[in-house]
C-alpha positions, 0 to 999 in steps of 0.5 A: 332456357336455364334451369340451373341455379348457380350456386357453389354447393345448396347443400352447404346451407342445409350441412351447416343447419344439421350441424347446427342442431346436432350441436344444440342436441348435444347440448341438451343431452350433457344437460339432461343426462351428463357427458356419458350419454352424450360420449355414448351417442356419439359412439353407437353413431361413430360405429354404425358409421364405420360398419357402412364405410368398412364392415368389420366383425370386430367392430360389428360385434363391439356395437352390439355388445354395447346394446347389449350392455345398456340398461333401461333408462340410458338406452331410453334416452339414446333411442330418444336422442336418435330419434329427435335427431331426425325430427331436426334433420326433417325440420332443416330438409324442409328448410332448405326445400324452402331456400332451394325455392327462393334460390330461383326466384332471385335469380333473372328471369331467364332462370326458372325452377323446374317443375314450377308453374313459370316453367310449365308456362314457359314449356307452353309459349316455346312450343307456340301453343295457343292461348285458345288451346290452353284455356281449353285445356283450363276448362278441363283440368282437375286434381282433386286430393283427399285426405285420409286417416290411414295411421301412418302417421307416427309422429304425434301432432305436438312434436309436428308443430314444434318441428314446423316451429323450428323451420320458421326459425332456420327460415328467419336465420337466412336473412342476411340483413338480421342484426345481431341482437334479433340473431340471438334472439332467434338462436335463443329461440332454437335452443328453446324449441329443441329442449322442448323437443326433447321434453315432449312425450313423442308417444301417444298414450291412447288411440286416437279417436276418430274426431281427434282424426278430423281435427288433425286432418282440418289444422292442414285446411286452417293453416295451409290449405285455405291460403295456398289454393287461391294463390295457386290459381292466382299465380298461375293466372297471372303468369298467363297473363305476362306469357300470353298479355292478349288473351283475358285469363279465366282460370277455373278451380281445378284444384281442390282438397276433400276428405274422408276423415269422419266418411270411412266406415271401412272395417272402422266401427268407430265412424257411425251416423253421427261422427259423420254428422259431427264431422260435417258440422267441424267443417262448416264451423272452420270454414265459417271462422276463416271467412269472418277472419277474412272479412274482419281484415278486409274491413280493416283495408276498406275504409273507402270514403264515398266522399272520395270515391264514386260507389255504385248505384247497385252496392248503394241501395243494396246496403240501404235495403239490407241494413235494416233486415240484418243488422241490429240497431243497437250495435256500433256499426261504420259510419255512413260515409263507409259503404264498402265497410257497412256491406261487410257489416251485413255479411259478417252478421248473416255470416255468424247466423248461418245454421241458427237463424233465418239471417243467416245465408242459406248457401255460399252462393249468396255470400258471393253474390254479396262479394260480386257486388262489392267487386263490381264497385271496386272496380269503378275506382281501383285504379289498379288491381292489386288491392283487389286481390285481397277480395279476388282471394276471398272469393276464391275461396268461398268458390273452393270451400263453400259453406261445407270446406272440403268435399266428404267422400263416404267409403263402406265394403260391398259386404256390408250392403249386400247384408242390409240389401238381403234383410230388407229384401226378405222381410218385403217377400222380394227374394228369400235370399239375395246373397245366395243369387247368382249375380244375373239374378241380383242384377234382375231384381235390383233393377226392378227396386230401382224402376219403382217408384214405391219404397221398399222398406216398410214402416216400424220394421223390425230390422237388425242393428246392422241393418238400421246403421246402414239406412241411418248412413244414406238418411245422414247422407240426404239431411247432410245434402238438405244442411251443408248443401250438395257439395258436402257429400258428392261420393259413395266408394264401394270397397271391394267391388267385385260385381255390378250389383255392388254399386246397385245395392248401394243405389236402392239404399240411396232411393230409400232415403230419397237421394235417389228418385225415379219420378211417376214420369221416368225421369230420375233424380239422382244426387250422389256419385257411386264409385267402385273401388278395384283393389286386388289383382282379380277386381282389376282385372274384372273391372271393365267387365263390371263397368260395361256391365252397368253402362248397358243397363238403362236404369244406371244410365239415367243415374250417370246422365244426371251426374254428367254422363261421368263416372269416377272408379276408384283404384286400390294400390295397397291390396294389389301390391300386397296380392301381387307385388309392386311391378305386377299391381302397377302394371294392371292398374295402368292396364285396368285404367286404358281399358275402362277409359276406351270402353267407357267412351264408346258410352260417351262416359266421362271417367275420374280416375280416383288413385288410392296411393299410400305414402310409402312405395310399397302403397304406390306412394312418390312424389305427387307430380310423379304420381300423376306422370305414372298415368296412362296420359290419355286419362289426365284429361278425364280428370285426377284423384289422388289420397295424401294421408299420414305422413304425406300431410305432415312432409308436403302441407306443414307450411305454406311454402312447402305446401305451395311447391308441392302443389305447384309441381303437381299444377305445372305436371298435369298443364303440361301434359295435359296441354301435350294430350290435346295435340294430335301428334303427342296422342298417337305416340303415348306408348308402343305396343312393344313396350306393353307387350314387355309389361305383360311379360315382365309382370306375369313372371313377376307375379309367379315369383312374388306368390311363390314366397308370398302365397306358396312357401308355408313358412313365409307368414312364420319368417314375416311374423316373427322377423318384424315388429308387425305384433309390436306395431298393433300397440302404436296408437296412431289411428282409430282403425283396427289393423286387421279386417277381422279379428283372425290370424290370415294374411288376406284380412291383415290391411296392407299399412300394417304389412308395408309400415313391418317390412319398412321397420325391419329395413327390408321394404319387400314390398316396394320392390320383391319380385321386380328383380326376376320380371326385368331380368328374365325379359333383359337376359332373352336377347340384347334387344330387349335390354335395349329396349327396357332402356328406351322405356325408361327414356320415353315411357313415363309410366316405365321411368316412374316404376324403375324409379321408385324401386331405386328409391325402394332399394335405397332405403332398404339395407340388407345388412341392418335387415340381417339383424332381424332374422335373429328374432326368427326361433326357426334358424333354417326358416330364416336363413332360407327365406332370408337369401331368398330375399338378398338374391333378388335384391342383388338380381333387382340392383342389376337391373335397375342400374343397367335399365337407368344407366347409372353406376349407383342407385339414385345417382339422377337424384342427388338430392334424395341420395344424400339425405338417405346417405344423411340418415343411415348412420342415425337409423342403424343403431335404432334398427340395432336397439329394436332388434335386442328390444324386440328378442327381449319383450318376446322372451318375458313370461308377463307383458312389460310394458317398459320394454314395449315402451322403449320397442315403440320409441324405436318403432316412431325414431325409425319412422322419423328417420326413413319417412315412411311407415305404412 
């Protein structure tokens, strides 16, 4: 089978774009700012261009005197030409991402894109898998994303839409079959939307609130999300059918989108009862709305006439019923002769009423038994299906989105119900003081809450303010299951989970509000998962225990036995990273995951891995499909859960195209390495205990270098404080959250998106890759053999080839020259020369290896795609680098705060987000 697409050079197309907006920039520049800032762009880029190609000291020096030399609104106006310049670059990227797609399914059919559900589909019928072997597999798959409000996105969501806008355009510009009047007109069109560009504020004026959060997490359901998933699984059910024509396809909805936006309390005090509440009611509201647009349209096509066709009895005497229970008679409604549209009719109407009258559908469930009806009289006339598939989708969807539109995961720390727990115990005389019990004797005491059937709260309590937020969560949570229907909040994520009694606490909070029961009889009622979330190198560590823990207890038994006997774990990738550096949080979060997994099923207890990965490297971000790869494969089957937040959404759920290829690369990843678990031969080949020996190794001397500067040099906070833009960071309001835990200046309570978004501005990206160098390089140098054995994991290991991958793209993307720069910041020049070559050397040493293990003579050679994009963008970054450094030095010299140079540090702080694609 090919997968090449013939092409003489893809790339030409996406050159040929970038250069076309460059021109329209320019333009606009001389129109807003004369020939000078144009010749003075060109010249700052010229340099940085030059300086990669040949360092020379003269020029070097010359570049920055002419930052130096700049005065206020000229290098406002170069940082902005910068900065937009990326924002057109990302637009064409994407554009061309589209282009690449469309390529391969012009091709013949022999010719199929990798990654693609048709060559997932193709990989399945040339290894005579059979059809019961996949159906099998069908029934067990799930990807679950959610996505969050972690601010990591800079870039303000009107500067999104334009670049969306301008992508449709490029789109439209391919049609070789435009006239010359509408090429104008989308030219025009370009110009217009590039001045816009240009005189749009790129910068928030204040934080966001959190419902602003939730309307910008709910444009990606309204614009993407609510289409491409059915078509996702109706393209993967079609192209079942053309592989393998003798078996009827039934493919289930694995995939799905859910949220925690308007859910995470975590160190947000802004996410109260009642945005929760305000959350849930928007996601009903949109959902509602994308239905009646649904159903209006579909009216539209059913005009069906039972003069022509034959109804069923059943939609007959349905419609007869149901006209005069919910339809007014004062209202202009289809003819008689329309049954299909009359039925529509009625749907809409109990549609509008849902949640303000008895009309009204009670649950999603009616409406598809009222969709069910109209199918199964389509289907005694349509004589071929392709109509139908505009209701087959619609009933998709109400079977995905329900009445509540995405799942609401609710997330608090373990402190805060230990706090409540502690009060309510005192107050009923159950234990004096349950914070200060040993962990045996919490266990002792909540389960004997948790086997009475009688309250503990007592009535008209006088309870602290803290307190009495937390039992108006869980009462939220049971009106919300009572209002929107189960579905709407289905998990509890316990951050921090340190113990057993942590998922305990958060159950007797559940049986006051009644979501949890235990009846007179001993039976339990139980309708909300409670999930640990394992975060650093410690709770990972301790994870199984903790789980085993649980697992042996009775009352937590019958809790999992009405769920399903499953149990989803949560698992941190920032914390870890931040206490352990990259190499050593992967390794014990795939460690952590083999030993939950083979615990849990000698409980015959299913698991769902729930993957917190950030966008950035230093967070466990990559592409998604690779993010699922990077698993041990044994727990696919259990089913998968990962976060898409910040500038994820923007970069793969922008536009449906993307979207559908993101998505798809993730379907066809998981089917077939799912499909390849189920085979007995591929399980007793996951992986060689050799190679995790070499893990254990690498990690463990990984782990001592990277605390040796993190933890252990006294200067390093000094040295990371000053050589970045992390206090200039806590100004861009780009989230609701606060960037620390705690209003205290430690490193343990600074979150991790503030500490990876500060390494990625100053181009050093530490933690994406620090401290891997000296773990490969220490196991490489002992003998031959184990390089040569590195070598053969990253060929047969897909967790090994993950991790030595992202840490090229770690390196590629971090630029030690431009890093240079900032060390000028640091008022200690011993502190930052020494710190700093600490830096560069393991950086050298990390380069090595990585090309010895992947065997290829520059980084990202395997991916020529991402290399030239980066390769693209730096000439372009490095003067913004340049610019912020002089900023920075100056802001931090002024007596009084200035907010025209903290303005312009910040326009900087959004161009190099924009530019690298990352922050936090």
């Amino acid at each position: 089978m090919t997968t090449r697409v013939e092409t003489n050079d893809t790339s030409l197309l996406l050159r040929r774009d970038v250069k076309a907006l460059g021109h329209i920039l320019g333009e606009i520049l001389v129109h807003h700012g004369g020939t000078e800032l144009l010749e003075k762009v060109e010249k700052l880029r010229m340099m940085a261009k030059s300086l990669r190609l040949n360092f020379e000291k003269e020029t070097y020096n010359e570049l920055k005197q002419e930052i130096v030399n700049l005065d206020s609104p000229m290098r406002r106006q170069i940082i902005r030409a910068f900065s937009i310049y990326f924002h057109l670059i990302n637009a064409a990227e994407s554009n061309h991402r589209i282009r690449r797609r469309r390529e391969y399914q012009l091709q013949d059919d022999h010719v199929v894109q990798p990654a693609s559900i048709e060559s997932a589909l193709h990989a399945l019928k040339e290894n005579d898998i059979t059809e019961s072997t996949i159906q099998e597999v069908l029934n067990t798959l799930s990807l679950e994303l959610i996505i969050t409000a972690h601010p990591t996105e800079a870039t303000k969501r009107s500067v999104i839409e334009i670049q969306k806008r301008i992508g449709t355009i490029l789109k439209s510009l391919d049609n070789t079959m435009l006239t010359k009047k509408e090429r104008k007109k989308l030219e025009d069109s370009l110009l217009n939307e590039v001045t816009i560009l240009w005189q749009t504020d790129e910068l928030r004026h204040r934080k966001p609130t959190v419902m602003d959060e939730v309307r910008n997490g709910l444009y990606y359901f309204d614009q993407t999300f609510f289409d491409v998933l059915p078509e996702i699984h109706q393209d993967l059910e079609d192209g079942l059918s053309d592989q393998f024509p003798n078996h009827k396809w039934q493919v289930p909805n694995f995939l799905r989108f859910g949220s925690w936006i308007g859910g995470d309390r975590d160190g947000n005090p802004n996410v109260t009862p009642e945005v929760t509440w305000e959350t849930l009611e928007s996601h009903r509201e949109l959902v509602l709305k994308k239905y009646q647009d649904s159903l209006t349209d579909l009216m539209k096509r059913f005009s069906h006439s039972i003069t022509r066709v034959e109804v069923s009895e059943e939609l007959f005497a349905n419609v007869e019923e149901e006209e005069q229970i919910y339809l007014k008679a004062d209202k202009q409604w289809p003819v008689e002769t329309e049954l299909y549209r009359r039925k529509l009719a009625i749907i809409l109407a109990r549609l509008e009423a849902v949640g303000k009258s008895d009309v009204g559908y009670k649950t999603s469930d009616e409406l598809l038994e009222d969709l069910a009806i109209i199918e199964r009289s389509v289907n005694k006339h349509q004589p071929a299906q392709r109509e139908l598939k505009m209701l087959r989708k619609l009933i998709r969807q109400v079977q995905l989105f329900g009445f509540h539109l995405a799942t609401l995961d609710i997330r608090n720390h373990s402190g805060e119900h230990e706090a409540a727990i502690t009060e309510i115990l005192r107050k009923v005389k159950v234990a004096e003081d349950y914070a200060s019990l040993s962990e045996e004797d919490k266990i002792k005491t909540l389960e004997s809450v948790l086997k009475d059937p009688r309250p503990v709260l007592l009535l008209n309590e006088d309870y602290s303010k803290e307190t009495q937020e937390m039992l108006k969560v869980f009462t939220m949570i049971k009106k919300a299951h009572d209002t929107f229907g189960k579905k709407s909040i289905l998990v509890y994520l316990v951050s921090m989970t340190q113990a057993a009694s942590d998922l305990l606490e958060v159950l007797v909070l559940a049986k006051e509000a009644g979501i949890y029961r235990l009846h007179a009889d001993g039976t339990v009622e139980s309708h909300l998962n409670v999930a640990p979330l394992l975060e650093t190198v410690d709770d990972l560590i301790a994870g199984p225990k903790i789980m085993e823990t649980l697992f042996n207890m009775d009352v937590y038994r019958k809790h999992l036995s009405i769920l399903g006997d499953s149990q989803e774990i949560m698992l941190g990738y920032s914390d870890g990273s931040k206490d352990g550096g990259t190499i050593t949080a992967n390794w014990k979060l795939y460690k952590a995951q083999l030993e939950i997994h083979d615990m849990a099923k000698q409980y015959q207890i299913g698991l769902k891995f729930f993957h917190g990965r950030g966008g950035s490297l230093g967070r466990g971000g990559g592409p998604l499909n690779r993010s699922i790869l990077s698993q041990p494969a044994e727990t696919l089957g259990d089913g998968v859960k990962i976060t898409e937040q910040g500038e994820v959404l923007s970069s793969r759920y922008l536009s449906e195209d993307i979207a559908y290829r993101s998505l798809e690369q993730a379907t066809s990843t998981l089917l077939e390495a799912s499909v390849n678990l189920s085979k007995e031969s591929e399980q007793q080949h996951l992986r060689e205990p050799v190679w995790e020996q070499a893990m254990e190794e690498i990690s463990e001397v990984s782990l001592k270098k990277y605390q040796s500067l993190v933890f252990e040099d006294p200067d390093f906070l000094t040295y990371f404080t000053e050589a970045t833009p992390l206090n200039e960071l806590a100004e861009l309001n780009i989230g609701s959250r606060p960037m620390k835990r705690k209003n205290r200046n430690r490193f343990e309570d600074l979150r991790a998106i503030p500490w990876v978004f500060a390494w990625t501005q100053s181009r050093q990206l530490l933690p994406g890759w620090y401290a891997a160098g000296t773990g490969l390089e220490s196991f490489a140098s002992k003998s031959t053999e184990n390089l040569e054995l590195l070598k053969r994991m990253y060929q047969e290991w897909t967790f090994f080839r993950s991790t030595i991958d992202n840490l090229q793209m770690a390196l590629m993307k971090a630029d030690i020259t431009t890093a240079k720069e900032y060390t000028f910041l640091v008022n200690d020049k011993n502190i930052a020369d020494r710190i700093f070559g600490n830096i560069v050397d393991e950086y050298e040493k990390t380069k090595s290896i990585l090309l010895q293990i992947s065997g290829v003579k520059e980084l990202l050679d395997h991916t020529p795609n991402i290399k030239e994009s980066v390769h693209r963008r730096n000439p372009y970054v490095d003067p913004l680098n340049f610019l912020q450094v002089e900023l920075i030095k100056e802001l931090r010299e002024q007596d009084e705060p200035n907010e025209e140079l903290l303005t312009e540090v910040l326009l900087t702080i959004s161009g190099i987000a924009a530019g690298l694609r990352n922050t936090g």
